[in-house]
C-alpha positions as CSV (number, residue, x, y, z in Angstrom):
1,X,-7.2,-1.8,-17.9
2,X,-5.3,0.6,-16.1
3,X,-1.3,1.4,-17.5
4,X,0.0,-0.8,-13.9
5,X,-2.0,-4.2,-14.8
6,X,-1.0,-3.8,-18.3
7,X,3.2,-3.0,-17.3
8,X,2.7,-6.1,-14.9
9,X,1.6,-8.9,-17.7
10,X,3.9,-7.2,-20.2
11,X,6.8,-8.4,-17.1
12,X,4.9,-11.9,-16.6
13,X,4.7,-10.3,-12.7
14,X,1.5,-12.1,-11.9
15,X,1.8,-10.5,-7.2
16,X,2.2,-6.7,-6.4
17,X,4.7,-8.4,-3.6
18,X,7.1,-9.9,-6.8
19,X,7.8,-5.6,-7.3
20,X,10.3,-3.3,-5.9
21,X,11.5,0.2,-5.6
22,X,14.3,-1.2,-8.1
23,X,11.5,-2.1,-11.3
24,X,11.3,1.7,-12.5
25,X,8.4,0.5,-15.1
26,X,5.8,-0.3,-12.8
27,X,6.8,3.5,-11.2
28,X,6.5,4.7,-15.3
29,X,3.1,2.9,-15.4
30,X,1.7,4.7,-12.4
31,X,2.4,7.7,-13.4
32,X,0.4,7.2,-16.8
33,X,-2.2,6.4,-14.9
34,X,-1.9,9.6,-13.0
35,X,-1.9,11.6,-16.1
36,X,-4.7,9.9,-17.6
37,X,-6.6,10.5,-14.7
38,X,-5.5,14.3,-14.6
39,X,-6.6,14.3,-18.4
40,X,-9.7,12.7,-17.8
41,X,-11.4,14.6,-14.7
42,X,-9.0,17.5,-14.9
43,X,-6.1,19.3,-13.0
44,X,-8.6,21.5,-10.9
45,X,-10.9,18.4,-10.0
46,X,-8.4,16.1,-7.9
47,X,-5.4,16.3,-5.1
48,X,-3.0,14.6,-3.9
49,X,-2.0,13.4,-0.4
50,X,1.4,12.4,0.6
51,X,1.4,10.8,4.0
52,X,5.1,10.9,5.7
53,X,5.6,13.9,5.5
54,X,1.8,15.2,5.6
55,X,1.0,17.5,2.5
56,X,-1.9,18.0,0.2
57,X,-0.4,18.2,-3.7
58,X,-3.0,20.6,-6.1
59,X,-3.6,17.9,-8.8
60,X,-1.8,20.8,-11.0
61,X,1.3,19.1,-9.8
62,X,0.9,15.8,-9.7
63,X,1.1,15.2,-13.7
64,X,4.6,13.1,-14.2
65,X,5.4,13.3,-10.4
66,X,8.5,11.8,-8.8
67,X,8.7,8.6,-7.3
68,X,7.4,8.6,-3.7
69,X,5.8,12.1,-4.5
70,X,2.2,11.1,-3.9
71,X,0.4,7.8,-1.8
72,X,-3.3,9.0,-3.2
73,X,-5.6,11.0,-5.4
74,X,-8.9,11.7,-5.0
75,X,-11.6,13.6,-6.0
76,X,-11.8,17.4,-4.7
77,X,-15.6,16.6,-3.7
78,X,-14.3,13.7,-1.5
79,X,-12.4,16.5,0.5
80,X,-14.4,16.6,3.9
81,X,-14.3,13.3,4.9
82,X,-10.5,13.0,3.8
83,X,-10.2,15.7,6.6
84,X,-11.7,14.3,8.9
85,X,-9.9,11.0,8.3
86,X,-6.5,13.3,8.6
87,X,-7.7,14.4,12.0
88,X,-7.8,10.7,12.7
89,X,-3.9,10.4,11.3
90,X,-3.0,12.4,14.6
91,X,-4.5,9.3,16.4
92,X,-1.5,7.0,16.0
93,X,-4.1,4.1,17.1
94,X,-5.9,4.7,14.3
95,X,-3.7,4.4,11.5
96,X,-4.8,1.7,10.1
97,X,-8.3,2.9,10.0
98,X,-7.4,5.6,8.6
99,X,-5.2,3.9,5.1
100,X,-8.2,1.9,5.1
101,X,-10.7,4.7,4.2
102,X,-8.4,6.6,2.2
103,X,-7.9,3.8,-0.2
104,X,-11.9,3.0,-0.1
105,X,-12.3,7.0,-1.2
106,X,-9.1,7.1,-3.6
107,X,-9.4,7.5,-7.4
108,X,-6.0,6.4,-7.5
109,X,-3.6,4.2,-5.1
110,X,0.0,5.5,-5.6
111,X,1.4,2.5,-4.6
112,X,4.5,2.8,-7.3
113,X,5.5,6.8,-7.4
């Protein structure tokens, strides 16, 4: 169970939509799962994307990153089609299309840092 499920029954917060920006735990839990995730596949192995403003994060600095400092990680082998999908990000009609496959091809869903 990942550290965000367990921080949301430990707070009796049953809905993703019952959070904000103001409950700094659920940001603390993300970031463990993060780490664990940089511990388990390694720094060198994953990346990070950050949307508004577009950058790529080396998974060597993603371990306890800020809040709002990352919206994805994913596997370095899924790097290809996440550039094509980035190419699509220019496409301002295709936004949605694109947050869709990103989260289909994510390891992790940065929702909370």
């Amino acid at each position: 169970m990942s550290h965000v499920a367990k921080a949301m029954i430990e707070h009796g917060t049953n809905s993703i939509f019952d959070i904000s920006e103001h409950d700094q735990w659920i940001n603390d839990a993300q970031r463990e799962d993060i780490n664990e995730l940089l511990d388990k596949r390694g720094e060198k192995k994953v990346f990070g994307l950050k949307l508004n403003p577009l950058e790529v994060i080396p998974g060597s600095k993603l371990r306890n990153i800020c809040n709002f400092g990352v919206d994805y990680v994913f596997s370095n082998e899924d790097g290809e089609p996440i550039r094509v999908g980035l190419a699509m990000y220019e496409n301002k009609e295709n936004y949605g299309k694109l947050l869709d496959a990103l989260e289909k091809l994510a390891l992790e869903s940065c929702m909370w840092v």
